[in-house]
N, C-alpha and C positions, 0 to 999 in steps of 0.2 A: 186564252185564259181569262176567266171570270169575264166582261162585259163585253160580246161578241161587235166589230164593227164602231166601237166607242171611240177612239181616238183618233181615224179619221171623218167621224161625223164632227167632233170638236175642233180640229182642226180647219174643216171648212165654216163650221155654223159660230163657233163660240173660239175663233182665236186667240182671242186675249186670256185667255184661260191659261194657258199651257204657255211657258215661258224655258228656257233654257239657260239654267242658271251658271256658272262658273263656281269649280271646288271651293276658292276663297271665299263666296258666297255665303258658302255655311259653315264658316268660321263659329264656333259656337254654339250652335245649335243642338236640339237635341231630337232623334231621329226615335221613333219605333218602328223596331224591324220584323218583318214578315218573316222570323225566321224557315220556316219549314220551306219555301220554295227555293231558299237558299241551299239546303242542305241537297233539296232533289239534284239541284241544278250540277253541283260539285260531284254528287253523288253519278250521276247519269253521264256527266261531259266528259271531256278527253282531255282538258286540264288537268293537271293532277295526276292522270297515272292510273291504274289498271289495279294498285294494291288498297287495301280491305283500309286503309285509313286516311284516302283520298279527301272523303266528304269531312271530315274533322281541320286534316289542313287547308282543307276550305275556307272553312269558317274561322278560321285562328289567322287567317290571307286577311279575310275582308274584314276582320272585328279591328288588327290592326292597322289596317288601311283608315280604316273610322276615325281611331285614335291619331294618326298621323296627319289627317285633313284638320283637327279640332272638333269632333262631331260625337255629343255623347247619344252610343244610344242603349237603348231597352232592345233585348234580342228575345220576342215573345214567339214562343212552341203551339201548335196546336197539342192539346190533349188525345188522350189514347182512342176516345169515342167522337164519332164523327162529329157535326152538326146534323140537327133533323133536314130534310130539304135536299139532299145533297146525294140521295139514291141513285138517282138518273147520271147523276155526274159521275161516279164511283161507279155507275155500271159502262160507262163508254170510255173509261181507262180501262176497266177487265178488256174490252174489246177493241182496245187501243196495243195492249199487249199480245192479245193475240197476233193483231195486224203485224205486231213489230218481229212476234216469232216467225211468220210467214215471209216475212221482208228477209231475214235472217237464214230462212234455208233456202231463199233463191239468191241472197249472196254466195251461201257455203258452195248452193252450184257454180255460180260464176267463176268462183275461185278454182276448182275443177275444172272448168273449161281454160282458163287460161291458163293451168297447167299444162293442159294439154296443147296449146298453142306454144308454151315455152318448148314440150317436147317435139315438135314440129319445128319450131326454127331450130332447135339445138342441132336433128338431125341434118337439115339443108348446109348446115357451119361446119357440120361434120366432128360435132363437139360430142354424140355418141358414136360409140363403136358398133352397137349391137344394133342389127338391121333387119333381125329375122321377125322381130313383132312391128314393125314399120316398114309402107310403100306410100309410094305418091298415091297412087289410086285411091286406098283407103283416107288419107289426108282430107286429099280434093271432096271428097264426097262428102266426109263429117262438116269439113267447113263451110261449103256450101248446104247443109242441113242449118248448121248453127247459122248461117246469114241468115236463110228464109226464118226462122222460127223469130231471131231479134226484131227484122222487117214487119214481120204478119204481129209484131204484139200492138192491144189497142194502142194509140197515142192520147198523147194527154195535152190537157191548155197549159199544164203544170213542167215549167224547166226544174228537173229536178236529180241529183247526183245521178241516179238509176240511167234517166235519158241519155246525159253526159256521157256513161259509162256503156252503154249501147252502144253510142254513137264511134267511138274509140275502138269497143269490141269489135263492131263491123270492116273498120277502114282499118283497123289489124290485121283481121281476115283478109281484108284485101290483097295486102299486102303480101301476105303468107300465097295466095294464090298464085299473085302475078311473080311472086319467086318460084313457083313450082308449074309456072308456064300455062297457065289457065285462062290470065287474062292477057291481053296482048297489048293493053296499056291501061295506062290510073289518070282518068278524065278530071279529075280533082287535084287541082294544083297541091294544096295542102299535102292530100296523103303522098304524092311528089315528094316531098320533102322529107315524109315522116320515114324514122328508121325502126323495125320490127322489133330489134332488142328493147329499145329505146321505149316505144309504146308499149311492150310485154311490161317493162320495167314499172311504167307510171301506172296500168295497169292492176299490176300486183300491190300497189303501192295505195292509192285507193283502196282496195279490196279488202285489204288489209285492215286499213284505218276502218273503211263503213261497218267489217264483221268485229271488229272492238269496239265500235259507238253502240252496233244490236247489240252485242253481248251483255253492256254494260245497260241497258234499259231492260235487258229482261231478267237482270239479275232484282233481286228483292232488299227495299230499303228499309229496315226493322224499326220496331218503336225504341227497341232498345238502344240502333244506330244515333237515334235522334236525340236522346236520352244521352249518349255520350258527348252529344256536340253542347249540348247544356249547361250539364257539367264541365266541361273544358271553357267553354267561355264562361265562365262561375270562378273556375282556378284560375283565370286568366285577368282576374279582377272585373269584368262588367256586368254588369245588372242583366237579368233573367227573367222571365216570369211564364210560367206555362200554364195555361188556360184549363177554364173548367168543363167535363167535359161538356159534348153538345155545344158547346161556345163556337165561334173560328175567331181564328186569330187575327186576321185580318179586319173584322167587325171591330175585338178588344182595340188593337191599335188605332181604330178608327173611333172610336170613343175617349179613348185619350188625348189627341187630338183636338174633337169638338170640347174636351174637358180643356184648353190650356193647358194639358201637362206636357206638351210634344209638338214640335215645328213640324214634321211631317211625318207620315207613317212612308218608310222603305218598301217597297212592294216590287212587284213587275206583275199582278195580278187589277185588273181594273174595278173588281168590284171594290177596294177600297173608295174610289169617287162615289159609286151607287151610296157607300156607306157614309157622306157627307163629308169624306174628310181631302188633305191637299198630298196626295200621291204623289214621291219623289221618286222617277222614274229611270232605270238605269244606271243609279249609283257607282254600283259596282256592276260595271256592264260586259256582258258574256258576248258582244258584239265590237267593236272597235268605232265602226260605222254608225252608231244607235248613238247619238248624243245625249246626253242626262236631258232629262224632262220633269217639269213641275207640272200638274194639273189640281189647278184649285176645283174645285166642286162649289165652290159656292158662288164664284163666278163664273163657272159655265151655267148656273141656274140663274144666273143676272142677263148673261148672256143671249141666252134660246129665252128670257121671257117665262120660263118656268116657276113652280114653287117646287121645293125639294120633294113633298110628295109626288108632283108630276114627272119630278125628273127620274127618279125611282121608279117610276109606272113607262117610263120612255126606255130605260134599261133593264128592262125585265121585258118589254116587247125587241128590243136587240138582240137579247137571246143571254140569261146566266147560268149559273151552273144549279142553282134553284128551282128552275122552272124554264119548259119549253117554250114557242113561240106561237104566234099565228103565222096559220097558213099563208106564202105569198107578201108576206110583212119583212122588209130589210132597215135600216138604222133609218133613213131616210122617209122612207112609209110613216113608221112611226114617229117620226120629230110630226111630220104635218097631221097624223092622227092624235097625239096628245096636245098641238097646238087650238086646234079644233075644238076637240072635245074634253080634255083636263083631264081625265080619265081613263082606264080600261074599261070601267063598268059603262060607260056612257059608250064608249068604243065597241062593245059589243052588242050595247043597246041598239046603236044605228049604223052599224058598216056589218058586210057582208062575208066579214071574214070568221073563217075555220078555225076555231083552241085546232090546236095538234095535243098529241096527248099528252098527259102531266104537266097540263097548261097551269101549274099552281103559282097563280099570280099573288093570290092573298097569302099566300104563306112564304112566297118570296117577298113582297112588301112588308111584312110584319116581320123578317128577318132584318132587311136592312132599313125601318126606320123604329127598330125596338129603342129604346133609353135604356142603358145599363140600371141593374136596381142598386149597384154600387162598385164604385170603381175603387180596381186596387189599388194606385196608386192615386193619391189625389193633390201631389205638387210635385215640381221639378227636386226640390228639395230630400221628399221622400223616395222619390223616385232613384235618386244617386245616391241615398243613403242603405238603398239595398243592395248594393253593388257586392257582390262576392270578394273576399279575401285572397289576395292571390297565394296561390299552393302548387310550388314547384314540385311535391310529389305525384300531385293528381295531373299536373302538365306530361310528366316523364313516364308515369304508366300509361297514358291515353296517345302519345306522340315521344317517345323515347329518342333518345341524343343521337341524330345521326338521320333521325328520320329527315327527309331534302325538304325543304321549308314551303314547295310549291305554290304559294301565296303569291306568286306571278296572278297580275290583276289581267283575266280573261279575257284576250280577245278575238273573238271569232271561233272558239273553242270548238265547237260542234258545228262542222259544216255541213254536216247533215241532220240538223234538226228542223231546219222548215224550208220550203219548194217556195219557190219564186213563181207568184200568181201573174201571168200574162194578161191583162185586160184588153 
């Protein structure tokens, strides 16, 4: 999300950048937060629960988690209409979702198949009666069909749930065979040990969880949804502010920022650095393992030797949601091609490389080094003095008594959100 390959090119070229601060750190402070990636997150993850007011107790989790550290913040919305720039982006989430439906009904198969595996051990337990739609023959053969097809699928660089879960389906099968006298021994110590029920069990169990993490990504997150999380932090006494449209919010946050009105902007989105400002990273982290992270932008531009419009022309050749890349061009490529040359325009004046298409470099540059024509809020002062009146009616219609508080601060929520890249 947002500046492709950004953090560790910074962390090898520009270390001093990025610092790891401790909560009592920001004692005081005053945060702008990225709300919308917030809500996706609660909204999409398996924190929270499965009902229609998850993503709301989300947000009411970490607004008072803010308030408990000492950290006032501005919880700023994207508007209803996108930013300009941002086509390409919007169109490889449509096709982000498709993928996810696709992933979605070869789990719902999976889930079939190990039914059918639990019907198969059942019968060997002798835990059915009925034996006229079941014989070993038929057994042996389906499972040996189901090895070869898991066997024969491409393999990937990518460790990832699916593999895992292959992996377990196989030595399942194994297992179900060498009970039904197929194979004549289990060469793999491991499967040795494993017991049928046991892996049917852990099986179902994943299966389970993965086709509730799809389901919950391919359900639809309303403007209206978002609108309620607003409102509710507004009843819940914190300052608000929802962007005009065409804006991103993340740009706003990051203007307030270079204004002094805000210690950091909250994100987990990288284009806030492209946007000049010091990105507080993992605050409220959906990881356990992902330690909170600072990245100033203006000392990674002290750092690499850069001026912010270079560094801005270095992250839009990384790859943003703005604009595509050059061909053959990794974070790396481009720190020694904007070292060189200061420029893209000079960069394509004299290196050999490819625009891929929607190479819109200058209109991703003039996104993120626009000057606001005026900012909304323009002191700390003003900025707390918009703060919403707290209204335990608009709390009890949006989150009613009884509702479970879920504001357990997230860890590791979604184990199925990103594949473990093997280099």
């Amino acid at each position: 999300m947002g500046v492709r390959g950004l953090m560790p090119l910074l962390a090898r070229f520009a270390p001093k950048c990025i610092t790891m601060p401790a909560e009592q750190e920001l004692s005081r402070w005053t945060v702008a937060v990225d709300s919308n990636i917030y809500v996706q997150r609660f909204f999409r993850g398996t924190d929270g629960g499965s009902d229609e007011s998850r993503h709301l107790r989300g947000m009411r989790s970490m607004a008072n988690y803010l308030r408990t550290i000492d950290v006032t913040p501005l919880f700023v919305f994207d508007g209803r209409t996108r930013a300009l720039g941002k086509e390409s982006e919007l169109s490889k989430r449509r096709e982000d979702r498709k993928r996810i439906v696709q992933e979605l009904e070869r789990e719902n198969t999976r889930a079939q198949r190990i039914r059918s595996m639990s019907e198969i051990n059942a019968h060997m337990d002798g835990e059915t009666q009925s034996t006229d739609q079941w014989t070993a023959r038929k057994s042996v053969t389906w499972l040996k069909d189901q090895m070869s097809a898991i066997s024969n699928k491409k393999k990937s660089r990518q460790v990832t749930i699916d593999s895992r879960m292959d992996r377990l389906e196989l030595e399942t099968s194994r297992l179900l065979l060498f009970r039904l006298g197929e194979l004549n021994s289990l060469n793999d110590t491991d499967t040795e040990s494993l017991d049928c029920a046991q892996s049917l069990r852990v099986l179902q169990t994943h299966s389970a969880e993965r086709i509730a993490t799809l389901n919950r990504r391919t359900e639809h997150l309303s403007a209206d949804m978002i609108t309620q999380c607003e409102v509710l932090l507004r009843a819940l006494g914190f300052a608000t502010h929802v962007v005009d449209d065409w804006e991103e919010s993340e740009g706003v946050c990051s203007q307030l920022y270079r204004a002094g009105v805000v210690d950091a902007v909250c994100s987990e989105d990288l284009d806030v650095v492209a946007f000049g400002a010091r990105l507080l990273r993992g605050l409220y982290s959906f990881d356990a393992r992902s330690p909170m992270a600072l990245v100033d932008a203006q000392k990674a531009c002290e750092e690499l030797g850069l001026s912010r419009k270079s560094f801005v022309d270095l992250c839009i050749l990384c790859g943003t949601d703005f604009a595509s890349t050059l061909e053959k061009v990794g974070p790396i490529t481009a720190l020694r091609l904007v070292r060189e040359h200061g420029s893209i325009e000079r960069i394509l004046e004299t290196e050999p490389f490819v625009p891929r298409p929607s190479f819109n470099y200058e209109l991703a540059r003039t996104v993120f080094l626009a000057d606001p024509e005026f900012l909304h809020f323009e002191t700390r002062a003003q900025l707390k003095r918009s703060a919403g009146h707290v209204d335990p009616a608009i709390v009890e219609a949006l989150l009613p008594s009884g509702t479970k508080p879920g504001g357990k601060r997230p860890t590791g929520s979604d184990p199925f959100a990103n594949s473990l890249v093997l280099d």
